[in-house]
C-alpha positions as CSV (number, residue, x, y, z in Angstrom):
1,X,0.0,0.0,0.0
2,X,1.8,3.2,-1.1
3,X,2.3,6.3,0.7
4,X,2.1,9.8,0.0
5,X,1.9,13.3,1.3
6,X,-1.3,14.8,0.9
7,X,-1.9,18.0,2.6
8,X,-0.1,17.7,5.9
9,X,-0.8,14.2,6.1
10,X,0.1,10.8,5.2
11,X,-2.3,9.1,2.5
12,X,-2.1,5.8,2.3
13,X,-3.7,4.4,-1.3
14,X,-5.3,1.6,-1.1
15,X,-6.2,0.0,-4.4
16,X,-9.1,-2.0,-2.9
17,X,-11.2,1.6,-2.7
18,X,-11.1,1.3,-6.1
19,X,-10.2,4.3,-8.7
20,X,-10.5,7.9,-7.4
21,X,-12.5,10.0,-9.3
22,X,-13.3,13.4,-7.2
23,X,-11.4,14.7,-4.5
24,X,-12.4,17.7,-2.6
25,X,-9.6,19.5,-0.2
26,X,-11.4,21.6,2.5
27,X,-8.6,24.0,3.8
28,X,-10.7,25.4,6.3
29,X,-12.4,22.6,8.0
30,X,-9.1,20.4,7.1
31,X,-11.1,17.5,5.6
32,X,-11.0,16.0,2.6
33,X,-14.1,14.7,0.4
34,X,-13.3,12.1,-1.8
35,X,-15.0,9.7,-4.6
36,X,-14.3,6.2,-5.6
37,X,-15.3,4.1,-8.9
38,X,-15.3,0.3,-7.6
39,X,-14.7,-2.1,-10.4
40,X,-18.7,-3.5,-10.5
41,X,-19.5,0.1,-11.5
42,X,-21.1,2.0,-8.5
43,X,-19.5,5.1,-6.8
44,X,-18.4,5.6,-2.8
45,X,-18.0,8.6,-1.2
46,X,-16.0,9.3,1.9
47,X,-15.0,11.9,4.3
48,X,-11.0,11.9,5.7
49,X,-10.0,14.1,8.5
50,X,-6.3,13.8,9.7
51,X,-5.2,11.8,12.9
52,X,-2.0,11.5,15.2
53,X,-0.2,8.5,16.1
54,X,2.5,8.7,18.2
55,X,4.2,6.2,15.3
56,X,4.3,8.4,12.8
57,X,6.1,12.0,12.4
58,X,2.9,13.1,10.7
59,X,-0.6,12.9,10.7
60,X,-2.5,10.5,9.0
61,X,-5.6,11.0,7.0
62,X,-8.5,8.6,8.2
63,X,-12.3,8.2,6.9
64,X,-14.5,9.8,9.5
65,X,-17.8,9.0,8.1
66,X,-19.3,6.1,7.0
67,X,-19.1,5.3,3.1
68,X,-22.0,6.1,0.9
69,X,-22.7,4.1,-2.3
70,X,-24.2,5.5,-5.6
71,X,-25.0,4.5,-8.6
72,X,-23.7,7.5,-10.9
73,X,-20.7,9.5,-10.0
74,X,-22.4,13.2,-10.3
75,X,-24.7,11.9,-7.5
76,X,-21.4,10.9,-5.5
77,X,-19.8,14.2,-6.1
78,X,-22.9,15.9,-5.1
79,X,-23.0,14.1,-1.3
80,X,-19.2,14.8,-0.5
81,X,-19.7,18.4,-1.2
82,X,-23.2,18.4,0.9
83,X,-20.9,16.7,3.2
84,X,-18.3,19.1,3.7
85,X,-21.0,22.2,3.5
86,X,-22.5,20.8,6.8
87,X,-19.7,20.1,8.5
88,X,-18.4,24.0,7.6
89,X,-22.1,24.7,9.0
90,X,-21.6,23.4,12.2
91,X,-17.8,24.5,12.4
């Protein structure tokens, strides 16, 4: 599982999440929105904020809601926004 920076962070890609299609940095709430294509064609969203682990030097980013699944990608891209809106809402 490779690792990258993302934002502060460490991202670790998983390839069992499938392709991602849509990602959504949120500077202010420090969140990220992001959308998967699984191979048996339907869409997850997800929300990651960053965690600490006294393990690693940096934070890691971890999925703080549960996934949603879709059956078209707009409809995806169109719940991880609503996503992030409310949580900058109740911020």
């Amino acid at each position: 599982m490779p690792t990258i920076e993302k934002h502060n962070g460490l991202w670790f890609e998983d390839e069992s999440s499938g392709q991602l299609v849509f990602e959504e940095y949120a500077a202010d709430l420090d969140l990220i929105g992001a959308v998967y294509k699984k191979e048996v064609n339907f869409f997850v969203s997800a929300l990651y904020s960053k965690v600490s682990d006294y393990q690693f030097t940096m934070p890691f980013w971890s999925q703080v809601r549960p996934e949603a699944f879709f059956d078209n990608q707009q409809e995806a891209i169109t719940h991880v926004l609503a996503l992030l809106e409310r949580n900058r809402k109740e911020a």
